[in-house]
C-alpha positions as CSV (number, residue, x, y, z in Angstrom):
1,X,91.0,117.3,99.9
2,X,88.8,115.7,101.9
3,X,86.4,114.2,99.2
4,X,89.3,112.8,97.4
5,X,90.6,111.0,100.6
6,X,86.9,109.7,101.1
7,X,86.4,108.4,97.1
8,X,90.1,106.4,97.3
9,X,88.9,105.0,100.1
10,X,85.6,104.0,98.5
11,X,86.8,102.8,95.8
12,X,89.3,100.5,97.9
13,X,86.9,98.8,100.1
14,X,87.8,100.1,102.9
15,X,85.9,101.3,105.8
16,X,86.4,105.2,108.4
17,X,86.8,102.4,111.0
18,X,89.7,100.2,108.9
19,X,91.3,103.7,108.6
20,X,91.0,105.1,111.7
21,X,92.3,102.0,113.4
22,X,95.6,101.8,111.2
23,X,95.8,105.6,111.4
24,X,95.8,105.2,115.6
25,X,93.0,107.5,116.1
26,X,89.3,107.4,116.5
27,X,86.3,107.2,113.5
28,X,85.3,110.4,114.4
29,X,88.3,112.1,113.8
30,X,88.5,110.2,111.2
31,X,84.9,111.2,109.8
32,X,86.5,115.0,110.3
33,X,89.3,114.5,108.0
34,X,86.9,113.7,105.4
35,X,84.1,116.4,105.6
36,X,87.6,118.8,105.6
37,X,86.7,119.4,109.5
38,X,90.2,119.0,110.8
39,X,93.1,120.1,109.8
40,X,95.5,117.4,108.3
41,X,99.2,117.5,108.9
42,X,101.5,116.5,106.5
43,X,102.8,113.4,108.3
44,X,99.3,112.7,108.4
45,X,98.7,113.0,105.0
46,X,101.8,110.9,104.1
47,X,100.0,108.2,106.1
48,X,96.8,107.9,104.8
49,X,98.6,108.1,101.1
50,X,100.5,104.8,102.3
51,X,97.6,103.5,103.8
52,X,95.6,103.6,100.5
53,X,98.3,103.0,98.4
54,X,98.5,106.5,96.8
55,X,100.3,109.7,96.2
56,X,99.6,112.6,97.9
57,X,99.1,115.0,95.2
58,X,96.1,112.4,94.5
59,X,94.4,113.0,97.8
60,X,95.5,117.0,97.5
61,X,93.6,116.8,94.2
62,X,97.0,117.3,92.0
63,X,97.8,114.7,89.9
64,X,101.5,114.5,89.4
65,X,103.0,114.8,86.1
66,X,103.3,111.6,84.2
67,X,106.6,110.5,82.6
68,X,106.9,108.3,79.7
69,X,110.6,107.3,79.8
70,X,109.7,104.3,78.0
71,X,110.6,102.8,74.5
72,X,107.3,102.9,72.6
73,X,108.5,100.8,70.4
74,X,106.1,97.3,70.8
75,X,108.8,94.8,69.7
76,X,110.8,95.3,72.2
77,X,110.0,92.4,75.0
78,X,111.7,93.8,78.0
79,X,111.9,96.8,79.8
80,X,114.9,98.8,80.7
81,X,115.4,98.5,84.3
82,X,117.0,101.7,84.2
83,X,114.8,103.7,82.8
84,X,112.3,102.3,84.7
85,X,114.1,102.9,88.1
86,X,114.7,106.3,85.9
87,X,111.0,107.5,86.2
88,X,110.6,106.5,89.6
89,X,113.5,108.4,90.7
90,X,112.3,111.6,88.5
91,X,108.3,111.1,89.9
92,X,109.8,110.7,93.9
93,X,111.5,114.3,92.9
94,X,108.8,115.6,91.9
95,X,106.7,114.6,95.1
96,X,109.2,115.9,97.1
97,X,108.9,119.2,95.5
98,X,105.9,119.2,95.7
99,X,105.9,118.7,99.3
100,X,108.4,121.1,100.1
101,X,106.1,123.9,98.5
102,X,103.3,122.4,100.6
103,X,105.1,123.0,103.5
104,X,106.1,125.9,102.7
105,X,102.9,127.2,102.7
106,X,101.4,126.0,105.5
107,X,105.0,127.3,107.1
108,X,104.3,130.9,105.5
């Protein structure tokens, strides 16, 4: 988990310190999190997800499943705001799943 924490944030631009510092704790710890040195709770977790603008089952290494709700169909010009808030709804479910089961393990 660590790794794909560390390659997000690479590939943002962003430094241990940035994260550290909007995180509230030190580089160090920080550095820890990475290299899979420290254990990382899950309201940790849900921060540094926010933080760089992720999911967590991308920094767990679990991509979530991908819904295509969408009209194929390349004539049409707009999308349907339901749908749309559809998938969104359906992909937050499925987070929240798959948190639970997280939890549930680390609970277990």
């Amino acid at each position: 988990m660590g790794q794909n924490i560390r390659k997000i944030r690479v590939q943002k631009g962003f430094s241990q310190e940035y994260m550290a510092e909007t995180l509230g704790i030190t580089q160090p710890t920080y550095a820890r999190l990475e290299k899979d040195d420290h254990r990382i709770s899950i309201v940790r977790l849900l921060q540094i997800a926010q933080q760089l603008e992720t999911n967590v089952s991308e920094l767990i290494g679990q991509k979530a499943k991908e819904l295509n709700l969408k009209n194929d169909n390349t004539h049409q010009a707009k999308s349907n705001p339901y749908l749309d808030n559809k998938e969104y709804i359906s992909t937050l479910k499925g987070e929240v799943a798959f948190l639970r089961e997280l939890l549930q393990k680390f609970r277990g």
